[in-house]
N, CA, C and O atoms as CSV, one atom per row, in Angstrom:
chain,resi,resn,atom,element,x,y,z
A,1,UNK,N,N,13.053,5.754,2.776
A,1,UNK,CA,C,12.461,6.908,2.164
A,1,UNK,C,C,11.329,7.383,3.058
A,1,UNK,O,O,10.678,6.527,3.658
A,2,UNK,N,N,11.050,8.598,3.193
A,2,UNK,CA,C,10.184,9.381,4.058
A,2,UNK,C,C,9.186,9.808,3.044
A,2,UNK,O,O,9.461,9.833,1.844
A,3,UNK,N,N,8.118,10.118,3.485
A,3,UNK,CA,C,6.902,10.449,1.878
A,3,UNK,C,C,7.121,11.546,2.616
A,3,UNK,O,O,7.349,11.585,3.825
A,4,UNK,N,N,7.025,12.681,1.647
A,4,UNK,CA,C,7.263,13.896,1.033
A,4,UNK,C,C,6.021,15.252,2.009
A,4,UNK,O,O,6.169,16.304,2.631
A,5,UNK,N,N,4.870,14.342,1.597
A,5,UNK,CA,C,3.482,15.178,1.676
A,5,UNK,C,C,3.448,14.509,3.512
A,5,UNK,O,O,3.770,15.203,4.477
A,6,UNK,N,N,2.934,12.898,3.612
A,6,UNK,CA,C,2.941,12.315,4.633
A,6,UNK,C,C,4.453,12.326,5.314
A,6,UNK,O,O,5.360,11.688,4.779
A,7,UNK,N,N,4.658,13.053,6.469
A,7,UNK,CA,C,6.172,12.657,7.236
A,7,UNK,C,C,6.173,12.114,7.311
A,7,UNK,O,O,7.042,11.527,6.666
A,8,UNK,N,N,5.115,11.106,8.333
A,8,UNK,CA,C,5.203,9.964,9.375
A,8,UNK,C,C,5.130,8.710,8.218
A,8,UNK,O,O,5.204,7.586,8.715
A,9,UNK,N,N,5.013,8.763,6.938
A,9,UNK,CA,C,5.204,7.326,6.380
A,9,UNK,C,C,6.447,7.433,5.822
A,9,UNK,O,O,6.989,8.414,5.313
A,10,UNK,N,N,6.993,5.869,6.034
A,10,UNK,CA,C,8.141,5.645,5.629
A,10,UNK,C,C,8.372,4.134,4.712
A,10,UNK,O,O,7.501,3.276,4.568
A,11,UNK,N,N,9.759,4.080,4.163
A,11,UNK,CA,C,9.380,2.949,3.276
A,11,UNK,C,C,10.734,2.228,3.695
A,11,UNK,O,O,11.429,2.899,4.458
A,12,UNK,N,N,11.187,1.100,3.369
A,12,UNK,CA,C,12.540,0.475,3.688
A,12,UNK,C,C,12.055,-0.587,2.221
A,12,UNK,O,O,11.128,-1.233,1.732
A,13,UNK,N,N,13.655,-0.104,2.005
A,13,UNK,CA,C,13.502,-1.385,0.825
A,13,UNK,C,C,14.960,-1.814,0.636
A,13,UNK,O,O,15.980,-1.440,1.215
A,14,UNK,N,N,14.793,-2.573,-0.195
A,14,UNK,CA,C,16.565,-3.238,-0.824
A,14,UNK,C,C,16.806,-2.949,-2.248
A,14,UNK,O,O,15.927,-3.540,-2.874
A,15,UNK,N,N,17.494,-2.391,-2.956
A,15,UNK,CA,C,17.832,-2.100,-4.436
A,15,UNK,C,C,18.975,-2.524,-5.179
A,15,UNK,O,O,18.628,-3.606,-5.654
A,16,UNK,N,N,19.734,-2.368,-5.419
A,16,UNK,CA,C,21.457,-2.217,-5.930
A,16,UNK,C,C,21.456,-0.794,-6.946
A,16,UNK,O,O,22.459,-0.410,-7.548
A,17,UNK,N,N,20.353,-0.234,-6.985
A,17,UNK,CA,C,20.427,0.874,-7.618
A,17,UNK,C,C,19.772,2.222,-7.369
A,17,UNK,O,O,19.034,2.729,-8.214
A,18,UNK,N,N,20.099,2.917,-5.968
A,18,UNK,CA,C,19.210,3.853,-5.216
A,18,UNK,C,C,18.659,4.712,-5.844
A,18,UNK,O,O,17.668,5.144,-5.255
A,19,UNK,N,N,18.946,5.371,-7.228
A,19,UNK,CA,C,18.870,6.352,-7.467
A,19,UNK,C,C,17.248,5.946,-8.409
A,19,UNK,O,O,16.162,6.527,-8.380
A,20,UNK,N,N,17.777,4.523,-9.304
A,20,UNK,CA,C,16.680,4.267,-10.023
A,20,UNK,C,C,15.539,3.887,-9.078
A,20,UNK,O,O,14.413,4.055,-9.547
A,21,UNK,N,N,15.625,3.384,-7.776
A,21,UNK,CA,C,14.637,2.954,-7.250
A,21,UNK,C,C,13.758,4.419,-6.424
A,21,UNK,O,O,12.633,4.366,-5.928
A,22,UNK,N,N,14.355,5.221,-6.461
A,22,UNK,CA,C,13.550,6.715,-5.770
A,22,UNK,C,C,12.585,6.591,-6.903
A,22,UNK,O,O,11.435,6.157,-6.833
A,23,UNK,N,N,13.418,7.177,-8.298
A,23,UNK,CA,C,12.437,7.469,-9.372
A,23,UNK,C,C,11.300,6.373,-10.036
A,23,UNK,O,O,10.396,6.754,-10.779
A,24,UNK,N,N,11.500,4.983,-9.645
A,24,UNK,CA,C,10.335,4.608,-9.433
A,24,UNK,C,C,9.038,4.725,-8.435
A,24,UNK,O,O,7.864,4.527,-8.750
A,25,UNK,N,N,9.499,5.059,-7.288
A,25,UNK,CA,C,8.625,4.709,-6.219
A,25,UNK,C,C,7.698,6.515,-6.593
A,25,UNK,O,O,6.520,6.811,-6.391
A,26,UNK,N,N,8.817,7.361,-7.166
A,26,UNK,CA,C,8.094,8.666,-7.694
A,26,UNK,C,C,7.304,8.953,-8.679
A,26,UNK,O,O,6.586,9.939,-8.849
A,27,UNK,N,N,7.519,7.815,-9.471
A,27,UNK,CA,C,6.829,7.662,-11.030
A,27,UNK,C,C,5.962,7.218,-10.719
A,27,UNK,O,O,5.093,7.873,-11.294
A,28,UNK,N,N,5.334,6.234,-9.959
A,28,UNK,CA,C,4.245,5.803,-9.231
A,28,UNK,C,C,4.233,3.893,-9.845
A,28,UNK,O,O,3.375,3.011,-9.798
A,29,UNK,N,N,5.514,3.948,-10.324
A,29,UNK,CA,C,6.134,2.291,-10.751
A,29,UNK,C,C,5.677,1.058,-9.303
A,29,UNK,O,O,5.643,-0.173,-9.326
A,30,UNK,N,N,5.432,1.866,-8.361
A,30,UNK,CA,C,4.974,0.426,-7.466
A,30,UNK,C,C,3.564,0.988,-6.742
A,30,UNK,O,O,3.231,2.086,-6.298
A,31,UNK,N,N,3.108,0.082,-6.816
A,31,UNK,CA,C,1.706,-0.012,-6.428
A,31,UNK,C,C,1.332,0.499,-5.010
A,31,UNK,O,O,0.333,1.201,-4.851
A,32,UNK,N,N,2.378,0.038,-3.679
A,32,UNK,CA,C,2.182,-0.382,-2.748
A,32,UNK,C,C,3.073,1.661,-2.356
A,32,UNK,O,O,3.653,1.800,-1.280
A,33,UNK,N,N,3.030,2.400,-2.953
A,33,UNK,CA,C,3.990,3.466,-2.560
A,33,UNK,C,C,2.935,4.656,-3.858
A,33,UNK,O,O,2.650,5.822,-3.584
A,34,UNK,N,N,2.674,4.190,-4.743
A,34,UNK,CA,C,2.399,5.320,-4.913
A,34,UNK,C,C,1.041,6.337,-4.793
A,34,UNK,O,O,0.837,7.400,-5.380
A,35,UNK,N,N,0.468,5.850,-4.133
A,35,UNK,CA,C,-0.953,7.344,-3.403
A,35,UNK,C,C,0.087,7.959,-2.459
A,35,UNK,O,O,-0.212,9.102,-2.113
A,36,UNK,N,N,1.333,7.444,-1.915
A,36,UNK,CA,C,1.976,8.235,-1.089
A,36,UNK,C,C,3.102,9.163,-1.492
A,36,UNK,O,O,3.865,9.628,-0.645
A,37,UNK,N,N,3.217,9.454,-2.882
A,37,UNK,CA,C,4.136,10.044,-3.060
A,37,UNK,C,C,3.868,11.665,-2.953
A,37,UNK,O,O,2.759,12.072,-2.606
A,38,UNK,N,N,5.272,12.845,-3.366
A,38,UNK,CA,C,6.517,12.099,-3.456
A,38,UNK,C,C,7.281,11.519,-2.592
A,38,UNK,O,O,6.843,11.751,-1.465
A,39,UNK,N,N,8.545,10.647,-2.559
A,39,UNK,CA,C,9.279,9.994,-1.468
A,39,UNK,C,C,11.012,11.497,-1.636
A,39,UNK,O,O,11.446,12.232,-2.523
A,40,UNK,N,N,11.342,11.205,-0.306
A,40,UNK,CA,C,12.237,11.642,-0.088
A,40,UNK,C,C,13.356,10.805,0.442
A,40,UNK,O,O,13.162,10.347,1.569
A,41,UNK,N,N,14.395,10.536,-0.094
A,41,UNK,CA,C,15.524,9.694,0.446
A,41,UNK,C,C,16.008,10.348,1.930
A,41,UNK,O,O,16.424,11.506,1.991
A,42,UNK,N,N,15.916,9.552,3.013
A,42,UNK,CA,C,16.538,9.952,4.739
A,42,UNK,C,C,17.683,9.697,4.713
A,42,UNK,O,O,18.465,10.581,5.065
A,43,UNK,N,N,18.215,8.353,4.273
A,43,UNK,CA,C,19.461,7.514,4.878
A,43,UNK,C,C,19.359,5.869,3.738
A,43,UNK,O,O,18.389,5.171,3.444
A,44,UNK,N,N,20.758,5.769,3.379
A,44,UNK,CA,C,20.876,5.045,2.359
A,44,UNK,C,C,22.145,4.068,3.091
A,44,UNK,O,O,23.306,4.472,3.036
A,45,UNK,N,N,21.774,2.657,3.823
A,45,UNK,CA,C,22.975,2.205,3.780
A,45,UNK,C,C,23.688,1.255,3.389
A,45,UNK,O,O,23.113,0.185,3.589
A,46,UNK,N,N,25.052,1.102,2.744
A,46,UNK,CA,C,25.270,-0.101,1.718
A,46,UNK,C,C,25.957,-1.172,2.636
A,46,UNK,O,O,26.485,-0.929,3.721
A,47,UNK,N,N,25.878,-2.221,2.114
A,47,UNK,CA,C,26.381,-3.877,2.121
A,47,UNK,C,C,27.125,-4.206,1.516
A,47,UNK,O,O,27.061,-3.931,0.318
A,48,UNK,N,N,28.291,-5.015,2.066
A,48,UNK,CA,C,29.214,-5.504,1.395
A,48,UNK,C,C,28.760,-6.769,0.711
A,48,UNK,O,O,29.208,-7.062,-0.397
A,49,UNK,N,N,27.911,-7.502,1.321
A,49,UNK,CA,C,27.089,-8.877,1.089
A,49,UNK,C,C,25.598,-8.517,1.119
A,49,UNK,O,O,25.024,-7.931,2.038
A,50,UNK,N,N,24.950,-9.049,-0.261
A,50,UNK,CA,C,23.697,-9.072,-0.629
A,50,UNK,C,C,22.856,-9.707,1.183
A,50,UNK,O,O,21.929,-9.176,1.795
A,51,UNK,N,N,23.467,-10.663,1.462
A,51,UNK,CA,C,22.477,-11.573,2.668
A,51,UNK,C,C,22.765,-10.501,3.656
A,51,UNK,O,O,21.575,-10.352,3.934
A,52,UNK,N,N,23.331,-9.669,4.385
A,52,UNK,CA,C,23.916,-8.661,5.375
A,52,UNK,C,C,22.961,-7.571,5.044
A,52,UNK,O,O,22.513,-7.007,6.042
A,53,UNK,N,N,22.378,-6.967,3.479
A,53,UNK,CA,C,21.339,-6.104,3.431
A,53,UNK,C,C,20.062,-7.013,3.627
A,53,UNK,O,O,19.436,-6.606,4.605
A,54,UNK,N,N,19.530,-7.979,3.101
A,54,UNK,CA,C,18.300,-8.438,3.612
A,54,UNK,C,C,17.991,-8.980,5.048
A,54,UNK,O,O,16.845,-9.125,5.474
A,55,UNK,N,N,19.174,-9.276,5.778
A,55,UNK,CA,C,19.142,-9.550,7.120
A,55,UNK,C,C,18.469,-8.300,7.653
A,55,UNK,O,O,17.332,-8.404,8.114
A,56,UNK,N,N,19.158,-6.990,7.623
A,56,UNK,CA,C,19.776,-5.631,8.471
A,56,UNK,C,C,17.997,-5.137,7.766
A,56,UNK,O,O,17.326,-4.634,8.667
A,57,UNK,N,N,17.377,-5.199,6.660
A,57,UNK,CA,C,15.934,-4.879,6.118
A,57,UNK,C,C,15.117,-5.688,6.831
A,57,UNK,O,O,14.296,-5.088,7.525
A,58,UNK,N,N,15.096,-6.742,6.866
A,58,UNK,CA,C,14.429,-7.622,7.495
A,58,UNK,C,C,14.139,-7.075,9.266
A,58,UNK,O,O,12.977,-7.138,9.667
A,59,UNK,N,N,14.985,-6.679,10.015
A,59,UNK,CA,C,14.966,-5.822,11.086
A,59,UNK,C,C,14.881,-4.359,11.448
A,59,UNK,O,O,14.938,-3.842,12.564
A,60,UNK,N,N,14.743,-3.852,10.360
A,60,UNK,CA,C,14.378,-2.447,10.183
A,60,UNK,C,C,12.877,-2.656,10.180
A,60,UNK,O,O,12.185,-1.837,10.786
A,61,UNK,N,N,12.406,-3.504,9.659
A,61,UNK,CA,C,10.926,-4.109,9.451
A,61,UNK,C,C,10.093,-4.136,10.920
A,61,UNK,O,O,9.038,-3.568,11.203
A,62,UNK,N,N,11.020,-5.073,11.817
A,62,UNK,CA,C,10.440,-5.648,13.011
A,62,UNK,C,C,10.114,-4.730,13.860
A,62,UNK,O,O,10.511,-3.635,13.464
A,63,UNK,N,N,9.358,-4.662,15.238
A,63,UNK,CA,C,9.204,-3.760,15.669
A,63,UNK,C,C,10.585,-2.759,16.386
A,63,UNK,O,O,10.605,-1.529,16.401
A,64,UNK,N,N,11.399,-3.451,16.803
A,64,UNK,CA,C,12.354,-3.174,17.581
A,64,UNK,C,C,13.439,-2.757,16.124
A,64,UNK,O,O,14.595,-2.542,16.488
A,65,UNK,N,N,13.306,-2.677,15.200
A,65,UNK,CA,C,14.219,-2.141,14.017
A,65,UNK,C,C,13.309,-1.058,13.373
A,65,UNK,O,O,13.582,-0.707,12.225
A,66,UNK,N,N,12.501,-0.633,13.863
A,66,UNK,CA,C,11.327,0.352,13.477
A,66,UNK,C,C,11.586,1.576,14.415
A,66,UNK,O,O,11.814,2.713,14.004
A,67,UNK,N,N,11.505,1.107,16.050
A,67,UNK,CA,C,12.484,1.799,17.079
A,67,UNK,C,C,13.423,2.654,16.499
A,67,UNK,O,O,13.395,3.858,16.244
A,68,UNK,N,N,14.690,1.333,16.265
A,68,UNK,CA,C,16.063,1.638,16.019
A,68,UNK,C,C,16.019,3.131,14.855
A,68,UNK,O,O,16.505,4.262,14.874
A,69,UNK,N,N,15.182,2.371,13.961
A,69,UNK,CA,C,14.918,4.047,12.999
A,69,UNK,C,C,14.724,5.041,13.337
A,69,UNK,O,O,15.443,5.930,12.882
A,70,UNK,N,N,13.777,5.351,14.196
A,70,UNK,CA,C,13.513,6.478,14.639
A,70,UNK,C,C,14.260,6.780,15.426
A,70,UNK,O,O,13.932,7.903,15.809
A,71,UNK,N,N,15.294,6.379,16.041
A,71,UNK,CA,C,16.274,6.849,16.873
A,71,UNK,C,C,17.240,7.448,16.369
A,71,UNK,O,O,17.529,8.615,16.635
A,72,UNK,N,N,18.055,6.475,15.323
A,72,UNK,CA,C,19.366,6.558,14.575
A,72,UNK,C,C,18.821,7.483,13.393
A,72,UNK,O,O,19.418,8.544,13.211
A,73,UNK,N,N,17.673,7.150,12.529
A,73,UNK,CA,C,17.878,7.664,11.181
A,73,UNK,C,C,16.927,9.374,10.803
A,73,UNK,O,O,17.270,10.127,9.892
A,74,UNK,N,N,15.924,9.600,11.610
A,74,UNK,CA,C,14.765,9.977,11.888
A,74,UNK,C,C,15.029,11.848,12.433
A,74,UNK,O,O,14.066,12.531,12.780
């Protein structure tokens, strides 16, 4: 998710339910996201295996999967 007001902040998370997790992070349901709202969904991508999305998050995180974002998704 891209914040709305702020471009340059962005959020990466893991859900099983994208749609409910926007409208939290918009409702101001998490702490750590909401002075930055609203969020805008960029790029949503699914997993066949729960461990394959926290791996692939886990490196979106790192610096070199932070890169990769701004290349591929950005």
């Amino acid at each position: 998710m891209r914040g709305a007001v702020d471009r340059e902040r962005y959020y990466v998370g893991l859900t099983a339910d994208v749609t409910e997790r926007l409208a939290t992070h918009n409702g101001g349901g998490s702490v750590h996201t909401a002075s930055l709202r609203p969020w805008q969904l960029v790029v949503c991508v699914e997993f066949a295996r729960e461990s394959s999305a926290i791996a692939f998050e886990k490196y979106l995180k790192s610096g070199s999967g932070r890169a990769f974002a701004k290349r591929h998704f950005i």
